[in-house]
N, C-alpha and C positions, 0 to 999 in steps of 0.2 A: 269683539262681539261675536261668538260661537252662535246664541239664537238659532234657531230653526224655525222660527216661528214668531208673530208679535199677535199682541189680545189674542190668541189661541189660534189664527190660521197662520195656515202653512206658508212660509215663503218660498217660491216657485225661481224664481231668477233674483238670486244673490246679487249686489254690483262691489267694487271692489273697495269704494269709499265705502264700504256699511262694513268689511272686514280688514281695509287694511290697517282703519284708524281705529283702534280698540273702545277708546272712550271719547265721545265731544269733546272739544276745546271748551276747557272752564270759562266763565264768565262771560258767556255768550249772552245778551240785551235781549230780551224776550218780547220787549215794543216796540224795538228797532221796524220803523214800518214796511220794508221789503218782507220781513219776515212775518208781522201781522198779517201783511197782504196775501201770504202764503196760507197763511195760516183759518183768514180768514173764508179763503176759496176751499180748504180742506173742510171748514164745520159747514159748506152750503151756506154761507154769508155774503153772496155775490156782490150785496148792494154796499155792505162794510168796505170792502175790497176796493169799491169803484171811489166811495167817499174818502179815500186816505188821500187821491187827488184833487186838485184846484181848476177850476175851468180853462185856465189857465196858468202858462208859467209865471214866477213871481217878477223876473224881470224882462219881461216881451210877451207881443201878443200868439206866443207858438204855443202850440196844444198841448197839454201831456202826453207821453206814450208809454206804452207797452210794446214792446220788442221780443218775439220769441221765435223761436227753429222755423214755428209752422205762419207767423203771419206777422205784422205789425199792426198793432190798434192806437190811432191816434184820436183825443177829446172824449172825453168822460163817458158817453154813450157808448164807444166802442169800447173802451175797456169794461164796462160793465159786461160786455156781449163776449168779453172773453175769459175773464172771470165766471160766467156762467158756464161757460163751454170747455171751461179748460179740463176738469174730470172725463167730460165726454170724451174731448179729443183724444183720448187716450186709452181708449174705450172701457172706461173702468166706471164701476159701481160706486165705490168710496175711495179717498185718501185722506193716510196720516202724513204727518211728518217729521223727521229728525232731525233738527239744525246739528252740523256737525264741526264745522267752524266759520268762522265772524271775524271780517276786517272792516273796520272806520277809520277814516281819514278825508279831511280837505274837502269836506260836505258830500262825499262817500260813503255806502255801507255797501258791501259783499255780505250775504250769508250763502253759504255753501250748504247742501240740504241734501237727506237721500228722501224721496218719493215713495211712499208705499201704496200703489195702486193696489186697490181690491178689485177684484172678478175675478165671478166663477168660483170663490171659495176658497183662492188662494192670492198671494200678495206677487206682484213683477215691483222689484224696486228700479229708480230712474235715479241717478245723480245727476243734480242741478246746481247750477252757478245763478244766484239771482242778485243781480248786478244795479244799487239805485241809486239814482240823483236825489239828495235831498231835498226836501222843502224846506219851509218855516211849519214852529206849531208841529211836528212830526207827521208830516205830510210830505208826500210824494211825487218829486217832476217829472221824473224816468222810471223804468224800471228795464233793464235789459236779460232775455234767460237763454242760459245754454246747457245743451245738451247734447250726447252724442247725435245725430238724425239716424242711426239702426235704434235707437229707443220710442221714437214717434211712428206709431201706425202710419204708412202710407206716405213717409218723407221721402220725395227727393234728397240726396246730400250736397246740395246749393245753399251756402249762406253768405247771399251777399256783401259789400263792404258795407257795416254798419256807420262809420265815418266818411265822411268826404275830406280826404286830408289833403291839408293844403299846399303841399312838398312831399312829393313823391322820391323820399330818401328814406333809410332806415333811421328807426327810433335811436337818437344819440346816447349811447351810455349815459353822460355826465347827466341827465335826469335821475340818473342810478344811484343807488348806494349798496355798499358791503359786497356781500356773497351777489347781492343781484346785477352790480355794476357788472362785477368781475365775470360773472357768467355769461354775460349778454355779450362782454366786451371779444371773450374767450370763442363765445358761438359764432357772430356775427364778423369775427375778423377777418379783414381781407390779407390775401388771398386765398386763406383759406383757415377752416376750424383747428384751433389748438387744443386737443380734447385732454391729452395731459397738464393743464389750466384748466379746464372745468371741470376736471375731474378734484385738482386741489382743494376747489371752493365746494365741494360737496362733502358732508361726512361719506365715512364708511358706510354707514348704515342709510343713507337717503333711499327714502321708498320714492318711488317715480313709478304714479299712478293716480287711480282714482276713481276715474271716468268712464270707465270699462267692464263692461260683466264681468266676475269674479270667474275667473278660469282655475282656481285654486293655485296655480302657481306663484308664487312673488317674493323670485328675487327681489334681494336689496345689493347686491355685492358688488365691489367696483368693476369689476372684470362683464358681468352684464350689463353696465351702464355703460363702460367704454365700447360694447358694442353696440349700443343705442347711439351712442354717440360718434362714432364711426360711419355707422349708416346714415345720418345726418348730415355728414362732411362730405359726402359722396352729390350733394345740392347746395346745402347752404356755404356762403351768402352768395355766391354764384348765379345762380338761376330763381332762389328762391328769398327774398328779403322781407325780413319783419320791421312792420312799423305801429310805436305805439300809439294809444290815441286816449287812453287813460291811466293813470297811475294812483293805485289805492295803496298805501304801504304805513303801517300801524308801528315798523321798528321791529317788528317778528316775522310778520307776514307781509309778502307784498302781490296784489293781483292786477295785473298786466292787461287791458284789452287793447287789441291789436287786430290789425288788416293787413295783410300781406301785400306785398310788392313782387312785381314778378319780371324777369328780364325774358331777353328774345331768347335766350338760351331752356328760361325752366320751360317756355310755352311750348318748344317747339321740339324740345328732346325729352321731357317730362309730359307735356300737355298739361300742368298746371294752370290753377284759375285762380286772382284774387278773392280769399272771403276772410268773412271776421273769424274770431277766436278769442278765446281769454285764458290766463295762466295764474297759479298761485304758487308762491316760492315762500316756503317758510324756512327760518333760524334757526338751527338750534344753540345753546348757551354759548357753544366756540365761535359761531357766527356765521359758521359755513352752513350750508343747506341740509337739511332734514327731511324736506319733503318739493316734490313737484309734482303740482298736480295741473294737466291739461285736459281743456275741452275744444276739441278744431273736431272738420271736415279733410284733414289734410289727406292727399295721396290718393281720394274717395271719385275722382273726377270721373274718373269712367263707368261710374256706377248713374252718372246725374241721368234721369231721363227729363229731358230739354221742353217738353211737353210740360211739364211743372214746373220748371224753374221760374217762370215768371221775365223769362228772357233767353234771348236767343244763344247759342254759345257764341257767335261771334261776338254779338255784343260783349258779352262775359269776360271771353281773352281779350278786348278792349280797356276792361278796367286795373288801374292800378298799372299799367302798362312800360315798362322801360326797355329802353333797348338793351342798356348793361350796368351794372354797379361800376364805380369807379374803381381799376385795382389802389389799391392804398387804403381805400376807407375801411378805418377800424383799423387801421396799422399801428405809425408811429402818431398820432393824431389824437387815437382812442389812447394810448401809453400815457400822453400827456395832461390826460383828464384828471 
């Protein structure tokens, strides 16, 4: 996608899903209701948007929500009040939007989206993860969005743990498959990251991206990757541990939401803080990785002003809290999966 422009105005701030992925993924569901619901808040349908929910969940008396960077709206009234407000928050005039790719699975839809905010007579595009529980009847339990927080007017980059997980231990491979096991297995192993292993399970050409203003640079080339991934190795799994807490994975693509686990080492020689995040890991035909694309807060903590987070930072490095990861895990343990 070259465009310089969409319906005749200018785009102002490129992101780097709108240039890295040249064309949407085929065969993306157009009533897929995370994506109506997008869709709908785009034409000023707020009241459509709020009606794709049920007063309640189908099996308990819990609320529906809505989950995003800037707020959590839970039961039918509030999501309508954010659906109304969501264009504002952003402080924009109009939006369109381009679904650019779609994963379903295990009563899951992801649609992945770039944002075309109007104002002012030019476009800011936002890439968004919009992340939903399904209902019955194509209706909506959840819906979860992420986004960098430099794209939201006025974010703190505090995003809390979306789950309360019940074992404060890392995500176990063996949930895994393929390219995704062997990546997680390669990332998270103890005592430390194998990156010529994660480097095997990527093509050559894996773009690692997405989520990011378009800075016009974008390697793909393993020798850039292996320094991403070096620099990674320099914390994980050591100070910094991933745990996942959903798993949407179609056989091509798999997206990952997760909350971090943090030992006494990242808090206190990194000053890291648990928050949520979500990941998407596509195939290509050999079965190794093609694409990864993340949306976190990570490494952003010294930016958080604590006056907005909505809590205190003690509390903060309170959560998700370990003293140490076990050496061994992810060793020979993760080999035997």
């Amino acid at each position: 996608m070259e465009a310089k422009e969409i319906n005749g105005i200018p785009i102002r701030r490129k992101v780097e899903l709108y240039t890295l992925y040249k064309e949407p993924q085929a065969g993306i569901i157009e009533d897929s209701p995370e994506l109506k619901m997008m869709q709908y808040i785009a034409d000023g349908n707020a009241d459509a948007a709020a009606a794709l929910f049920n007063e309640h969940k189908q099996f308990s008396t819990a609320l529906p929500v809505v989950d995003t960077p800037y707020g959590r709206f839970e039961g039918k009234e509030k999501i309508l009040e954010f659906a109304k407000g969501f264009v504002k928050r952003f402080n924009a005039d109009g939006l369109s939007i381009i679904p650019m790719f779609q994963t379903r699975a295990g009563g899951r839809s992801v649609t992945e989206i770039v944002l075309n905010f109007e104002l002012e007579g030019v476009i800011d595009q936002v890439p968004m993860f919009v992340v939903s529980d399904l209902g019955a009847r194509g209706t909506l339990e959840e819906a979860r969005l992420y986004c960098h927080a430099t794209f939201v007017p006025d974010l703190t980059p505090y995003r809390a743990p979306l789950f309360h997980s019940a074992h404060l231990e890392m995500g176990d491979p063996g949930l895994l498959t393929g390219a995704m096991k062997e990546y997680y297995t390669a990332l998270h192993h103890m005592p430390s990251v194998d990156v010529d292993r994660i480097l095997a399970c990527m093509h050559p050409d894996c773009i690692f991206g997405g989520y990011a203003v378009d800075n016009g640079n974008h390697p793909t080339d393993p020798e850039t990757n292996r320094r991403i991934y070096e620099g990674m190795a320099t914390y994980i799994p050591s100070k910094v541990g991933m745990r996942y807490e959903t798993l949407i994975d179609d056989g091509v693509t798999g997206v990952i939401e997760w909350v971090h686990v943090i030992s006494d080492k990242g808090r206190e020689d990194l000053g890291r803080i648990a928050m949520s995040g979500v990941s998407s890991y596509m195939r290509g035909e050999d079965g190794r990785l093609i694409s990864i694309r993340i949306s976190d807060y990570a490494g952003m903590e010294k930016y958080i002003d604590w006056d907005k987070a909505g809590i205190t930072k003690e509390e903060a490095l309170k959560v998700n809290a370990v003293h140490e990861f076990p050496v061994g895990v992810g060793d020979k343990k993760q080999e035997e999966l």
